[in-house]
C-alpha positions as CSV (number, residue, x, y, z in Angstrom):
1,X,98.7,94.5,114.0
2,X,101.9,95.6,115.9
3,X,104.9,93.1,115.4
4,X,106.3,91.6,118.1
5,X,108.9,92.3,120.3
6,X,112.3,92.0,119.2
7,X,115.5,90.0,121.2
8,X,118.2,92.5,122.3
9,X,120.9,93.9,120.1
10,X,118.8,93.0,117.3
11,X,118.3,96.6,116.6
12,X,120.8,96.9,112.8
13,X,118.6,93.9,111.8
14,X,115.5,95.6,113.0
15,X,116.2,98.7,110.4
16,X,117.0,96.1,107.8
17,X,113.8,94.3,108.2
18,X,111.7,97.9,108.7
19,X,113.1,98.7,105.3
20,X,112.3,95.9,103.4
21,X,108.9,95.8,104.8
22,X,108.4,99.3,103.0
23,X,108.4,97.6,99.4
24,X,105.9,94.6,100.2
25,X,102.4,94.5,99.7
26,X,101.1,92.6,103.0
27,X,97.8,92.7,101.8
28,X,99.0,90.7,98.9
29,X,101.2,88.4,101.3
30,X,98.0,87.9,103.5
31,X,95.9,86.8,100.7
32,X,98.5,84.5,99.3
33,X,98.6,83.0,102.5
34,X,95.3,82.2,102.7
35,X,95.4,79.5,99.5
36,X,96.3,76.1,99.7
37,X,99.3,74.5,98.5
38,X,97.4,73.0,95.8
39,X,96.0,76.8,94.9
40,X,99.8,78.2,94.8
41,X,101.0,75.5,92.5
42,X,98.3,76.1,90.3
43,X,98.7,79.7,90.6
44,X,102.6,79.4,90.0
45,X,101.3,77.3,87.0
46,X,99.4,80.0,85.7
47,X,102.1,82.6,86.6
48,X,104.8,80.2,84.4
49,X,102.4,80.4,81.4
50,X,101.7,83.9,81.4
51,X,105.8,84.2,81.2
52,X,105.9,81.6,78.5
53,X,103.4,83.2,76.7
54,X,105.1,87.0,76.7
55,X,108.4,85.6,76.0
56,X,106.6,83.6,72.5
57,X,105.4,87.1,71.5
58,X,108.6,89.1,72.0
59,X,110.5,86.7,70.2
60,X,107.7,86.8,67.7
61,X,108.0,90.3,67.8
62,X,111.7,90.0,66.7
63,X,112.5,91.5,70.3
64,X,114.2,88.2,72.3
């Protein structure tokens, strides 16, 4: 899907935005989108205790 037109003189902002866009996964975005906000909390949730989780067994591994 084309994105829309830009407003005039917006053209350096343009070239920032084209090259952030290079780095994100908008299949990714697209499927985020499509949860609830009760899905991303518990996803964010999930996300949190992953971390938690890796951060218990560096430190257990005498690496944090």
């Amino acid at each position: 899907m084309p994105d829309p037109p830009s407003p005039e003189g917006a053209g350096s902002r343009d070239l920032v935005v084209e090259a952030y866009k290079k780095g994100i996964d908008r299949t990714l975005l697209r499927e985020c989108l499509k949860l609830t906000v009760e899905e991303r909390i518990e996803q964010l949730m999930r996300w949190q205790q992953a971390a938690q989780e890796l951060r218990d067994a560096m430190r257990r591994a005498g690496r944090g």
